[in-house]
Structures are given as structure tokens and as C-alpha cells.
C-alpha positions in Angstrom: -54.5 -21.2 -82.1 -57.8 -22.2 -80.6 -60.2 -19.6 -78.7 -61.1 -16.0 -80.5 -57.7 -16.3 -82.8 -60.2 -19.1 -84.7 -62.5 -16.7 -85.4 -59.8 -14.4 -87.1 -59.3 -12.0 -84.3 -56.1 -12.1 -82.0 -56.4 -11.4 -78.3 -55.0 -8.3 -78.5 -57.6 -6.7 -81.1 -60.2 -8.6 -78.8 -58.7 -6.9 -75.7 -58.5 -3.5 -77.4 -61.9 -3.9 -78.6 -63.6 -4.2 -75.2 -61.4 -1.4 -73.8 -61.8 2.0 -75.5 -59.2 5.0 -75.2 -59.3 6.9 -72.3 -60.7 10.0 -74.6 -63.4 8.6 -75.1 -64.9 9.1 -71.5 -64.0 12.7 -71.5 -65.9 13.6 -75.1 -68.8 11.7 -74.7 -70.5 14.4 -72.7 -70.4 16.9 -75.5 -70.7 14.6 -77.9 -73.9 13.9 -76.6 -74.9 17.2 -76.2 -74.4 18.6 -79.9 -76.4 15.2 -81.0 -79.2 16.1 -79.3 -78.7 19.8 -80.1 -79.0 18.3 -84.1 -81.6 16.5 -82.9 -83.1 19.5 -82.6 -82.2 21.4 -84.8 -82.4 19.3 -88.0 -84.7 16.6 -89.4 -84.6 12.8 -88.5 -85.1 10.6 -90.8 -86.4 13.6 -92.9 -89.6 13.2 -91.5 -89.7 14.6 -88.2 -88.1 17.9 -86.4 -88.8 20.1 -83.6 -89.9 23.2 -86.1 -91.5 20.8 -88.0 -93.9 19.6 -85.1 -94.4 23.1 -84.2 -95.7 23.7 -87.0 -98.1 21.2 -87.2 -99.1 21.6 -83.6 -99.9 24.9 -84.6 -101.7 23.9 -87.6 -103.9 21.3 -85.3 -104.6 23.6 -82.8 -105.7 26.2 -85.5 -108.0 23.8 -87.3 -109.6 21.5 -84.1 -108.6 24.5 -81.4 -107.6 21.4 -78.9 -104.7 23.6 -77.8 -103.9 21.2 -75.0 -104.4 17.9 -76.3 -102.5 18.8 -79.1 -99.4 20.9 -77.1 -99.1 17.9 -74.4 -99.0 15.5 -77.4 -95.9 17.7 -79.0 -94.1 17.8 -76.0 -94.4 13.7 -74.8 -93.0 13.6 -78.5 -90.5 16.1 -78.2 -89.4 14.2 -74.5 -89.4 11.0 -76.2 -87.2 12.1 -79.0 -84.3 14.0 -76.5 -84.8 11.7 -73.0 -84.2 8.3 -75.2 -80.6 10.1 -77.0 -80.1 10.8 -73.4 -80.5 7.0 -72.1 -78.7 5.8 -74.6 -75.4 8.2 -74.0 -75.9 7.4 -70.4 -75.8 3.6 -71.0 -73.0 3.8 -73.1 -71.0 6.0 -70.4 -71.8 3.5 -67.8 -70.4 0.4 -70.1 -67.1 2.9 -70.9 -67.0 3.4 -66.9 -67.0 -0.6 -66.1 -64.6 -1.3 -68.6 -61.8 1.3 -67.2 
């Protein structure tokens, strides 16, 4: 009864954890996909959204007129926001491909 069974987990629900269903492969893709899609559509963390920093790009540019500055500055946030989702899905496809 030694190993991970002392820890309260048999080696079949450690085996089962480290090997998800073959599903899971397949829907990741679009699961990705409509996570970034609420991404941006929708707040996160209530604070920030893609209308939301439209709207205060345009409120910058209106009020300093740095149009570029301020448009460049949207956008490197606006990458940030979907290319790190993106990593992460990637990463997590590449572990789920290793542990066919």
C-alpha cells in the first residue's frame, strides 16, 4: 500500500488522471476558439474588453490627438490579451498530444 495509494489516490485514478479521453483532443480547437471569441466579446475581470478599450482609445485620441501612440498601444493590448489564450490552448494541446 505504499507509493501514490498513501496519498489516497489508487493507481488507477492516478493513471486516468494523467491520460485524458480521447475527446478531449478533438474539442479543444473550438473550445479555444469560442474562449477567445468571449474574450472578445465580453469583459474580463469586468474591467477590461475590446469595446471597452475602443472606447477609450477613442476618448484618448480625441482629448491628446496621439492617434498613433494611442491605436498601437490598443492593439499590443488587444495581442496580448488573444495571443497569450492562444499559447496557453497550444501548450495544453501539446501536453494532451504527449500523453496519447
Amino acid at each position: 500500500m505504499g507509493g501514490i495509494c498513501g496519498f489516497g489516490i489508487c493507481p488507477v485514478a492516478a493513471d486516468a488522471a494523467y491520460h485524458p479521453a480521447p475527446g478531449h483532443q478533438r474539442i479543444l480547437p473550438a473550445l479555444a476558439g469560442q474562449f477567445i471569441s468571449v474574450i472578445k466579446d465580453s469583459s474580463i475581470v469586468s474591467v477590461i474588453s475590446i469595446q471597452e478599450l475602443t472606447f477609450q482609445g477613442m476618448e484618448l485620441v480625441a482629448s491628446t490627438y496621439l492617434a498613433f501612440e494611442i491605436w498601437i498601444t490598443v492593439t499590443v493590448l488587444y495581442l496580448v490579451l488573444t495571443l497569450s489564450c492562444s499559447l496557453i490552448v497550444e501548450r495544453f494541446e501539446l501536453h494532451l498530444r504527449r500523453n496519447r
